[in-house]
C-alpha positions as CSV (number, residue, x, y, z in Angstrom):
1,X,-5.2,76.4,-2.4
2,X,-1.6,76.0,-1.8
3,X,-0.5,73.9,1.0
4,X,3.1,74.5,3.0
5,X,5.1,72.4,0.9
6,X,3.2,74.4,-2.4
7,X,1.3,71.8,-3.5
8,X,-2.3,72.6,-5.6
9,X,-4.9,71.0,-3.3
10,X,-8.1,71.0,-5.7
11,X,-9.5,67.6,-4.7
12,X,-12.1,66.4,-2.7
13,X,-12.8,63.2,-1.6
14,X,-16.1,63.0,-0.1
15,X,-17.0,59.4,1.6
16,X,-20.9,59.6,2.5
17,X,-21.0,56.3,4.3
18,X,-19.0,54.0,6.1
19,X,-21.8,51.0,5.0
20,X,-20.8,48.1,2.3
21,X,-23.0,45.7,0.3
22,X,-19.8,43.6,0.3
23,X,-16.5,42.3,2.6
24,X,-13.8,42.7,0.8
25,X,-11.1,40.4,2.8
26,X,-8.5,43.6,2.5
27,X,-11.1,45.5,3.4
28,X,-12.6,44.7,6.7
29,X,-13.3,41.6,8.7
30,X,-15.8,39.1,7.8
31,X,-18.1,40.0,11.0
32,X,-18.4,43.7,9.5
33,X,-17.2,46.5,11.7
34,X,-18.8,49.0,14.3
35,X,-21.0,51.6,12.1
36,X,-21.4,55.0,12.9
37,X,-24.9,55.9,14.3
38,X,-27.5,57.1,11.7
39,X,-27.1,60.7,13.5
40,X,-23.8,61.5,13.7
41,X,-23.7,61.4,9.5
42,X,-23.5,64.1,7.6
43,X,-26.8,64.9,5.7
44,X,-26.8,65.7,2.3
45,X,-27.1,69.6,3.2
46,X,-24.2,69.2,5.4
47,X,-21.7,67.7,2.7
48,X,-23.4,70.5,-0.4
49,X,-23.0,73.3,2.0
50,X,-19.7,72.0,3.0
51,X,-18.6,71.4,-0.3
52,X,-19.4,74.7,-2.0
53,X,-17.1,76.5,0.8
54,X,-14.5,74.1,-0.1
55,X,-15.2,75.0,-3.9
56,X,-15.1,78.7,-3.1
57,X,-11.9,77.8,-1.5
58,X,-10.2,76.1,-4.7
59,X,-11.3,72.5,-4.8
60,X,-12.5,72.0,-8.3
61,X,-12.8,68.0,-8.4
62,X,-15.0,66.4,-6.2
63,X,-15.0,62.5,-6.3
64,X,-17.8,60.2,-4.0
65,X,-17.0,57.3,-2.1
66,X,-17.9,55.3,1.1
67,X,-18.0,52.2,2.2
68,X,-20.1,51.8,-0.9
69,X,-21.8,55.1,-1.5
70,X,-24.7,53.4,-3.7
71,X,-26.2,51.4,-0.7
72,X,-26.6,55.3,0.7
73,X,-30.6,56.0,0.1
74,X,-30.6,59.0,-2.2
75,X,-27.2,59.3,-3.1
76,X,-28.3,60.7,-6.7
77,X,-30.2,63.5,-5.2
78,X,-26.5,64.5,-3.7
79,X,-24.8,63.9,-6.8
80,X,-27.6,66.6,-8.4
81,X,-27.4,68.8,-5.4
82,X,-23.0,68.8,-5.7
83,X,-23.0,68.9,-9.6
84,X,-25.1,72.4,-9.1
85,X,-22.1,74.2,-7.5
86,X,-20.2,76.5,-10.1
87,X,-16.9,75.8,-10.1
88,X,-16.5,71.8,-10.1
89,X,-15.0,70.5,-13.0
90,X,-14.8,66.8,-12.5
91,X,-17.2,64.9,-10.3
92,X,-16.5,61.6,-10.1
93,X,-17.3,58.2,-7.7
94,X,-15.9,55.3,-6.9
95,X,-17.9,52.1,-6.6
96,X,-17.9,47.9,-6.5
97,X,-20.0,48.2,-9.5
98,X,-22.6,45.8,-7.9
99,X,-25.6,48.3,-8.1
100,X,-24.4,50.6,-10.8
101,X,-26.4,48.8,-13.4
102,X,-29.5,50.2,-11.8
103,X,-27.5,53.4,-10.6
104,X,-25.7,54.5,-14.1
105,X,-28.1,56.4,-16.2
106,X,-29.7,58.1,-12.9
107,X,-26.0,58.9,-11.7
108,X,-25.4,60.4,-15.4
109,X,-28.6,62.5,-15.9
110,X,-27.8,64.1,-11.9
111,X,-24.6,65.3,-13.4
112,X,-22.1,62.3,-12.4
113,X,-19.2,62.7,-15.0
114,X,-17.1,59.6,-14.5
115,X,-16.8,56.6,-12.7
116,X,-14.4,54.2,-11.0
117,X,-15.4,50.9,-10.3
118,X,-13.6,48.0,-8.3
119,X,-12.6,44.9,-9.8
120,X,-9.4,42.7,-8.7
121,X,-10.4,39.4,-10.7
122,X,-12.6,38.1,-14.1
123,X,-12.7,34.6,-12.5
124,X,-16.1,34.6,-10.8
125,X,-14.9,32.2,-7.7
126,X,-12.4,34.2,-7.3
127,X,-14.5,37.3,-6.7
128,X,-16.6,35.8,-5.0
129,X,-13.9,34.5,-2.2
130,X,-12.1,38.2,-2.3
131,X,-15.9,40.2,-1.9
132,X,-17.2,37.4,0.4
133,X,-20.5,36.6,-1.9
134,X,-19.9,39.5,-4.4
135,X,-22.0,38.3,-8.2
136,X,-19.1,39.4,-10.8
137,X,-21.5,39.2,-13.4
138,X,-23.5,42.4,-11.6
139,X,-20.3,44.0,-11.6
140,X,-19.7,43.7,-15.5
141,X,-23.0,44.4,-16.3
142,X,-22.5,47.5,-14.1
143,X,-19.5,48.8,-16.0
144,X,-21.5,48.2,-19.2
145,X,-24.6,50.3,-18.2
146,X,-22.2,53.1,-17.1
147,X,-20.3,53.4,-20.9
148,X,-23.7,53.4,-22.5
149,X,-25.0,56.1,-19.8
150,X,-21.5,58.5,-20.9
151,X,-19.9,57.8,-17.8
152,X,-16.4,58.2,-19.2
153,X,-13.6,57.6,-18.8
154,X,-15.0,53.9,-17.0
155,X,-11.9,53.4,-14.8
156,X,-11.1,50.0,-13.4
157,X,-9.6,49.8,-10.0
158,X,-7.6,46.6,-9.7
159,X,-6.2,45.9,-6.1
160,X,-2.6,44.0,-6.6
161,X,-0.5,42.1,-4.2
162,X,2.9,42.9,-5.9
163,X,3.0,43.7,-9.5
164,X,0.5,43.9,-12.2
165,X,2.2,41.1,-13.7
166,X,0.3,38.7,-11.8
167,X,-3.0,36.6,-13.3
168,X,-6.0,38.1,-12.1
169,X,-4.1,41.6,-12.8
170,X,-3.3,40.7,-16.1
171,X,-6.5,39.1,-16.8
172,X,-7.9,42.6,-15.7
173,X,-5.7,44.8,-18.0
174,X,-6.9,42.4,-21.1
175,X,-10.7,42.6,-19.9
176,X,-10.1,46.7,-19.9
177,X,-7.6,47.1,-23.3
178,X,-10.5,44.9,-25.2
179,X,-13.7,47.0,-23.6
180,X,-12.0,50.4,-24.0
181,X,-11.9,51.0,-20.3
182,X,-8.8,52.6,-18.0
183,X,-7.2,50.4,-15.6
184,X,-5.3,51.8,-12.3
185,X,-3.3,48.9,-10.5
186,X,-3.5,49.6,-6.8
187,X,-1.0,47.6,-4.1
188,X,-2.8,46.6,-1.3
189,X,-2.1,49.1,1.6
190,X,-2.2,49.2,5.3
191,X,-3.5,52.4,6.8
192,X,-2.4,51.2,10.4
193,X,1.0,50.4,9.7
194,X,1.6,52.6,6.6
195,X,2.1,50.8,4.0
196,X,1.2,52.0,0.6
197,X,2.6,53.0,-2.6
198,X,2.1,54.9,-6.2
199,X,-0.8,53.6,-7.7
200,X,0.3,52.2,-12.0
201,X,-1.7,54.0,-14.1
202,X,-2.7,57.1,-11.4
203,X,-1.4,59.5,-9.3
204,X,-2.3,58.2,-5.6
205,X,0.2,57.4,-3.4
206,X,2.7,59.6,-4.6
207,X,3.2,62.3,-1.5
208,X,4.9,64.9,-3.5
209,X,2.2,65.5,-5.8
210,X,-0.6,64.7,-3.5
211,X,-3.3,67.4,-4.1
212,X,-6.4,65.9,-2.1
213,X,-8.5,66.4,1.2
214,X,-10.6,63.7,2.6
215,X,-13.9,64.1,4.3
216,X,-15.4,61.5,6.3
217,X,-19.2,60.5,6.2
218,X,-19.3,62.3,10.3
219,X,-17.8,64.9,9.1
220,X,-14.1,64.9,9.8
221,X,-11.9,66.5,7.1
222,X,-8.7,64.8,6.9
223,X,-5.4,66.2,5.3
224,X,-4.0,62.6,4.5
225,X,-5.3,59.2,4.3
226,X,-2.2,57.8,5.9
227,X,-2.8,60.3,8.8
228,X,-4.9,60.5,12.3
229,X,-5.2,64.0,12.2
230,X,-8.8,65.4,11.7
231,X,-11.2,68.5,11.8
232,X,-14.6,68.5,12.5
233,X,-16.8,70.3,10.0
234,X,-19.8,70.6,12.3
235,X,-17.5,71.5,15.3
236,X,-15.4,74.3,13.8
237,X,-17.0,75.3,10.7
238,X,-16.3,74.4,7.2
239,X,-14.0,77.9,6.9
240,X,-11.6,76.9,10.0
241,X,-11.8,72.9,9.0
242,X,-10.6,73.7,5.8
243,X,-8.0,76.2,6.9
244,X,-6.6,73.5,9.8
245,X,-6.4,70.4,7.6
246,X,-4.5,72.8,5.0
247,X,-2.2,73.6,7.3
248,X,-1.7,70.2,8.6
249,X,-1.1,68.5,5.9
250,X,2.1,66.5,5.9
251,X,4.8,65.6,3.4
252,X,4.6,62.5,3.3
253,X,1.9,59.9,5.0
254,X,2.5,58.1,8.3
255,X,-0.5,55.6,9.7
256,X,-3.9,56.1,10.4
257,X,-5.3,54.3,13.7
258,X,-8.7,55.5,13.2
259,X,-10.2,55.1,10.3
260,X,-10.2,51.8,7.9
261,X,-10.6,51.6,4.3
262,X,-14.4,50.8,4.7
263,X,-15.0,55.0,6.1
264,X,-12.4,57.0,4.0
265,X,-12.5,55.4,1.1
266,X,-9.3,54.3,-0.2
């Protein structure tokens, strides 16, 4: 699919919950936020059937996100059901790692390919302070049990405030050259005020070569994350979502009033 400034859009980003095992302080307040009601989510039928008219379409990489998509109860059996579609080359998710030493081998056998997992800090106080209660020590062991499952490339997600120059970042890139494991250095962004920027080490944030469409987990597909403009999947059909949020999808990202971090997924 070609958008109107002739970009390749092949990449979906599929968040199946706006729920979190952790509070990330750039995340969402302490307090938690308002969830959205059991009913109005997507069910795993929804997102497959969605998905495979979005593969027929063009999309061939397909990454899951949330919130944290592991605290979603059968979230292998969608990973099975999305791998199943011809046409998908790369299915990915991005996770805090928490749970992922329980989740990697089931997540591997389903037909997950890769994984991304969060990690902003090796010093376990630290972590703890950023993730409000997160164990580091589940999230190493995580990123362990998902290289011995064949999850590869393991890519770290570091969120930076400046530069990866500083300690925890650097700490980060050490931890990653030593274990064989990519690192992407993310700044922290702002969805309601717009600020963001290109990601070190990946391709996001970097408008010209964006190539991705975002559905939420109500089922709201969304031509930008830095954008309030959405299409309802349920309300206008996956055919005429996808052809709107083609066609709306702008040059360069703006804000986004409506959604937060913890229901997109970064």
């Amino acid at each position: 699919m070609l958008d109107r400034f002739n970009r390749h859009i092949n990449y979906l980003r599929i968040s199946v919950t706006d729920r979190c095992n952790l509070r990330c302080r750039y995340c969402m307040p302490g307090e938690g936020v308002k969830l959205i009601n059991h009913g109005d989510i997507l069910t795993y039928d929804e997102i497959t059937a969605f998905t495979r008219v979005a593969v027929a379409a063009g999309i061939n990489k397909v990454r899951i996100t949330g919130g944290e998509p592991l605290v979603r109860k059968g979230v292998t059996e969608l990973v099975r059901m999305i791998a199943a579609i011809d046409g998908i080359t790369d299915l990915s998710m991005t996770t805090n790692g928490i749970f992922l030493a329980d989740f990697a081998r089931p997540l591997a056998d389903a037909g997950l390919m890769r994984v991304n997992v969060s990690l902003d800090t090796l010093d376990p106080e630290k972590y703890g302070y950023v993730t409000r209660g997160g164990n580091l020590h589940d999230v190493l062991k995580g990123i362990e049990a998902a290289q011995k499952a064949g999850l590869r490339p393991v890519k770290i997600n570091c969120v930076i405030k400046g530069t990866p120059d500083e300690e925890d970042a650097r700490a980060v890139a050490e931890y990653c050259m030593t274990q064989g494991l990519e690192v992407r250095f993310i700044r922290q962004m702002d969805l309601a005020s717009g600020t963001f920027s290109v990601v070190h080490g990946g391709t996001g944030g970097h408008c010209a070569k964006c190539n991705r469409l975002r559905l939420t987990p109500e089922g709201i597909l969304r031509p930008c994350l830095f954008s309030d403009r959405g299409f309802s999947v349920r309300g206008m059909g996956a055919e005429e979502a996808l052809r709107q949020a083609l066609e709306a999808k702008p040059e360069r990202g703006t804000a986004n009033h409506v959604n937060g971090f913890y229901n997109i997924g970064g």
